[in-house]
C-alpha positions in Angstrom: -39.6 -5.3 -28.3 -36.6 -6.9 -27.6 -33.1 -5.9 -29.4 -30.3 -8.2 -29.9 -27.1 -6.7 -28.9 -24.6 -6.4 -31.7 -21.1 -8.7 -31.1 -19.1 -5.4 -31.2 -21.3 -3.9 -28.1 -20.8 -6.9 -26.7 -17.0 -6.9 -26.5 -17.2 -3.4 -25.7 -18.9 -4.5 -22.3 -16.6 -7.2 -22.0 -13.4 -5.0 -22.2 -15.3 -2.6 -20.0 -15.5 -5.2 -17.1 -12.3 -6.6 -17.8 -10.9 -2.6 -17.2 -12.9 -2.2 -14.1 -12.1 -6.0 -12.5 -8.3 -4.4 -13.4 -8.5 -0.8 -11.6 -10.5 -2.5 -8.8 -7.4 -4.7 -8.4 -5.1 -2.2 -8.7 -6.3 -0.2 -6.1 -6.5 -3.1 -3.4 -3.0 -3.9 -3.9 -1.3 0.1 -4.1 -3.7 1.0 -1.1 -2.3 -2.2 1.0 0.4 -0.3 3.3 -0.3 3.1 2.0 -2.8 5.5 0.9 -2.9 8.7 -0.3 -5.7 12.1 -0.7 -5.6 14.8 -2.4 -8.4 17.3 -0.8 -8.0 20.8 -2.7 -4.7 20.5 -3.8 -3.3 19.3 -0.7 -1.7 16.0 -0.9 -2.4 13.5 2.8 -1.1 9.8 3.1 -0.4 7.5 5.9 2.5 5.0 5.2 2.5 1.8 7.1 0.7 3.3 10.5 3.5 5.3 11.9 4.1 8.0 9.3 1.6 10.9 7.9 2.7 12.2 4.3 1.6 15.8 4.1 2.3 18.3 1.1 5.8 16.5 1.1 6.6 16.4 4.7 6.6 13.1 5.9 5.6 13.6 9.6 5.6 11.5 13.1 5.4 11.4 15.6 7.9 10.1 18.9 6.8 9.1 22.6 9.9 11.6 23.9 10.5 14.5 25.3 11.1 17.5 23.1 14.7 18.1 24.0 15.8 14.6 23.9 13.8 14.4 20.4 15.7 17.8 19.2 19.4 16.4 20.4 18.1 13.3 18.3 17.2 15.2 14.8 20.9 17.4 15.5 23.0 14.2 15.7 20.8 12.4 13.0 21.9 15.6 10.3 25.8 15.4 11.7 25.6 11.8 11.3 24.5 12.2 7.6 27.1 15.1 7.4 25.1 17.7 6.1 26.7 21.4 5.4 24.8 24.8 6.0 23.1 23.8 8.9 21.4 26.3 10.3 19.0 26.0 13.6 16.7 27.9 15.0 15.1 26.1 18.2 12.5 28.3 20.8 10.8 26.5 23.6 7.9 24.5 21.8 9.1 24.7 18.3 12.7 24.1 16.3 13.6 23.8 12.3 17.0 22.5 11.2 17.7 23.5 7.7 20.8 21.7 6.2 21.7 20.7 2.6 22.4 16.9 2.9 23.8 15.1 -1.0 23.0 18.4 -2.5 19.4 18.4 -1.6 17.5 20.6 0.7 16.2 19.1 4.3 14.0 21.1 6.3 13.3 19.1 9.8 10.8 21.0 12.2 10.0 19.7 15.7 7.4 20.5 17.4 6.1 19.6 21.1 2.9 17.8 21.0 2.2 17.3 24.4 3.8 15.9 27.6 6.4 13.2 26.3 5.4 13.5 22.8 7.1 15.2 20.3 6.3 15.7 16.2 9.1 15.8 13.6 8.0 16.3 10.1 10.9 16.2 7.5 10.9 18.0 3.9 13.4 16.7 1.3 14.0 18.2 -1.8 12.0 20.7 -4.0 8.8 18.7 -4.0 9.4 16.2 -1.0 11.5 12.9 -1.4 9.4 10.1 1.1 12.2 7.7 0.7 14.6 10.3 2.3 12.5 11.4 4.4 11.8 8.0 5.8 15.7 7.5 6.1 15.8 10.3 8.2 13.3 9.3 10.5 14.8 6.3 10.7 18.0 7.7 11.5 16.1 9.9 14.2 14.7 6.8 15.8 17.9 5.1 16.5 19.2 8.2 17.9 16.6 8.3 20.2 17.1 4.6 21.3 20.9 5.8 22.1 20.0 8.8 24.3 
């Protein structure tokens, strides 16, 4: 036996495709540069090869020496004239808290191995990326100075 399918099923298919061929899209174009996890309620990205996005610390890491990377991140949060910084630096670790256009920035660097050095940056309550990026960018041309 062979049933016809009714005209309403059949733009109920239609529109179904139609949804799918759209999220399908979707997804090649937002995943293009970017992409994004969430595993267990921790959030994980990488933006553009260079930059991990983790929980709201955008993270990278820099072919330099820890100290030169550290002296790098200090000037970077004078040059965007932060108040209440505060640092704390030990021989394979350093944070630099600061309050930078009345949001919090929390920079931690970390050594990573012989001329390699990681720097993740936290901005805001919930993690800004666009700041954060800034940062790291402002981090990087430090580092070209030195």
């Amino acid at each position: 036996m062979f049933f016809k399918k009714s005209k309403k099923y059949q733009q109920g298919e239609c529109m179904k495709n139609k949804i799918l061929i759209l999220f399908t899209a979707s997804l090649l174009i937002l995943t293009g540069c970017s992409a994004a996890i969430n595993l267990q309620g921790k959030v994980a990205g990488i933006s553009s090869g260079k930059f991990f996005y983790q929980d709201g610390n955008l993270v990278s890491d820099y072919k330099a020496d820890i100290d030169a990377v550290w002296q790098a991140c200090e000037k970077s949060v004078t040059d965007l004239k932060a108040k209440d910084i505060r640092k704390e630096r030990k021989i394979s670790t350093g944070v630099i808290t600061s309050v930078i256009q009345d949001e919090r920035v929390i920079i931690k660097v970390e050594y990573a191995g012989r001329d390699l050095t990681s720097v993740s940056v936290f901005v805001g309550t919930i993690g800004n990326s666009m700041a954060s990026r800034l940062i790291h960018d402002r981090i990087i041309g430090n580092l070209k100075i030195n």
